[in-house]
VOBA-836100 format. One record per residue: residue number from 1; chain; residue in three letters; x, y, z of N, C-alpha, C in turn. Coordinates in nm, 2 decimals. Layout:
NUM; A; ala; X; Y; Z; X; Y; Z; X; Y; Z
...
***
This chain:
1; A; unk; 2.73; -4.34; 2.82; 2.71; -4.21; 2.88; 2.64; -4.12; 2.79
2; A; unk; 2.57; -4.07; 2.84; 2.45; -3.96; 2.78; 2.55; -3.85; 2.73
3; A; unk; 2.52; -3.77; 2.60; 2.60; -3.65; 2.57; 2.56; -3.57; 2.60
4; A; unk; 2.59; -3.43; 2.70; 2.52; -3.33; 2.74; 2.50; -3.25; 2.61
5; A; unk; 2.42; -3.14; 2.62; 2.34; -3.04; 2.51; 2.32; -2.90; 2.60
6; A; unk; 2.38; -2.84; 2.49; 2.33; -2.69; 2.58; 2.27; -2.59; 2.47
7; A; unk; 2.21; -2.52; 2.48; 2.18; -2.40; 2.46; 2.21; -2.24; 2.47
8; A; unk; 2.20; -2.18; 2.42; 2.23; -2.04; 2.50; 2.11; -1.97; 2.63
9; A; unk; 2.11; -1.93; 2.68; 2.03; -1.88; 2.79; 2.05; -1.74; 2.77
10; A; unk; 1.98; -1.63; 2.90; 2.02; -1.53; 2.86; 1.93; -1.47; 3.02
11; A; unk; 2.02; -1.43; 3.14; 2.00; -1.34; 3.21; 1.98; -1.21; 3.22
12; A; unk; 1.81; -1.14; 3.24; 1.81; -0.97; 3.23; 1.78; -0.93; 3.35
13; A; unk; 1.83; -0.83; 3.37; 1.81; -0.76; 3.51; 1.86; -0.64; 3.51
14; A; unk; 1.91; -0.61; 3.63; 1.97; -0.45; 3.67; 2.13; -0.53; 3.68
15; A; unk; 2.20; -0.42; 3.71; 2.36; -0.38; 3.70; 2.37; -0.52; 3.82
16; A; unk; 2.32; -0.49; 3.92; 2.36; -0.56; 4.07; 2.28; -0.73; 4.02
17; A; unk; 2.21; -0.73; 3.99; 2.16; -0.89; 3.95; 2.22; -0.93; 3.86
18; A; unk; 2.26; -0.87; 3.73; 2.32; -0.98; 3.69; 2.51; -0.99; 3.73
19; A; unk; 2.52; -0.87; 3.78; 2.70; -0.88; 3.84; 2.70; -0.98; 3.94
20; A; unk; 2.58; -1.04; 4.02; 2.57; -1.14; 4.11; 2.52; -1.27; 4.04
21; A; unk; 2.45; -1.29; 3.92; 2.46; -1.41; 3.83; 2.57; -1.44; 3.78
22; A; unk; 2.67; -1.30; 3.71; 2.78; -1.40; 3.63; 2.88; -1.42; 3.77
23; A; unk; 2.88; -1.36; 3.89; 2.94; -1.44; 3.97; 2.95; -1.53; 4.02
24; A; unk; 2.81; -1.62; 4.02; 2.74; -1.75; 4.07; 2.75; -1.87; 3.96
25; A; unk; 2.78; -1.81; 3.85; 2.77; -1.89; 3.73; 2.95; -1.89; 3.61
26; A; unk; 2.97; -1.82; 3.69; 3.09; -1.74; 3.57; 3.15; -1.84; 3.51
27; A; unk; 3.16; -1.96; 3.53; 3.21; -2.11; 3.41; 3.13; -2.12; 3.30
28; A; unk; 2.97; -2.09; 3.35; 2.87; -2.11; 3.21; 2.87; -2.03; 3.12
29; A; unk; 2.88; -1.88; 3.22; 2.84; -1.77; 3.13; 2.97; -1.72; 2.98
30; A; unk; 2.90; -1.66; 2.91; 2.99; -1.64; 2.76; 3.00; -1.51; 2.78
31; A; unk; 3.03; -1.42; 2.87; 3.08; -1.27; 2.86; 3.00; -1.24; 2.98
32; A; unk; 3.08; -1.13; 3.02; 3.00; -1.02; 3.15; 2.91; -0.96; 3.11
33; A; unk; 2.82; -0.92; 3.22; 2.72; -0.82; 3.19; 2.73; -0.68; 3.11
34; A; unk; 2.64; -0.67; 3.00; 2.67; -0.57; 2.94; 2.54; -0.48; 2.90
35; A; unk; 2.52; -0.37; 2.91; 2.36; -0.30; 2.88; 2.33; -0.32; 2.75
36; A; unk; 2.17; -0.37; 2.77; 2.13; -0.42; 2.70; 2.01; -0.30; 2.63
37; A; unk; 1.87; -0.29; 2.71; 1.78; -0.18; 2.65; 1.77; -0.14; 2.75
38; A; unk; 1.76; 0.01; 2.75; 1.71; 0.09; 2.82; 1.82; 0.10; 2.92
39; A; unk; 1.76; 0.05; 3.05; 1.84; 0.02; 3.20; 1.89; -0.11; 3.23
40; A; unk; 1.83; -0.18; 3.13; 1.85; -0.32; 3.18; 1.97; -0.42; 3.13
41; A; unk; 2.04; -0.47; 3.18; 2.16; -0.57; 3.15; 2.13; -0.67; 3.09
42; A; unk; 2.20; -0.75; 3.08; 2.20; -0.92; 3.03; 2.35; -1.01; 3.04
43; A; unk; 2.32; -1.12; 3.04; 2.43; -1.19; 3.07; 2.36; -1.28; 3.00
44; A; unk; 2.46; -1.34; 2.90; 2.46; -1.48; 2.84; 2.51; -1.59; 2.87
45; A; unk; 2.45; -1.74; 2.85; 2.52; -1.82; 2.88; 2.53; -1.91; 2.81
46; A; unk; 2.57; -2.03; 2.86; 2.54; -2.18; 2.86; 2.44; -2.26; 2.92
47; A; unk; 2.34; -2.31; 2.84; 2.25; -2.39; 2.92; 2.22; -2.51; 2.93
48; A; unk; 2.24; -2.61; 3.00; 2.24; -2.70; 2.96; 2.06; -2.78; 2.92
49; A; unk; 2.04; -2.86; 2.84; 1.87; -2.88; 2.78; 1.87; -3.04; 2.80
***
């Protein structure tokens, strides 16, 4: 069996896209959305490579 490998990722957007990524994802992700620059959010994750 192959070992999986992940990476970190990293979702940016507005308030409402990424509160609907870490919902769609919320196993991968490593914390909720939090402002990042300016207006814009982010949401971190797990990715797998």
């Amino acid at each position: 069996m192959k070992e999986k490998r992940y990476t970190i990722g990293e979702f940016i957007g507005t308030l409402e896209e990424c509160t609907k990524f870490y919902e769609e994802h919320k196993d991968d992700c490593i914390a909720p959305p939090y402002l990042y620059e300016g207006s814009n959010y982010r949401v971190t994750y797990w990715k797998e490579i």
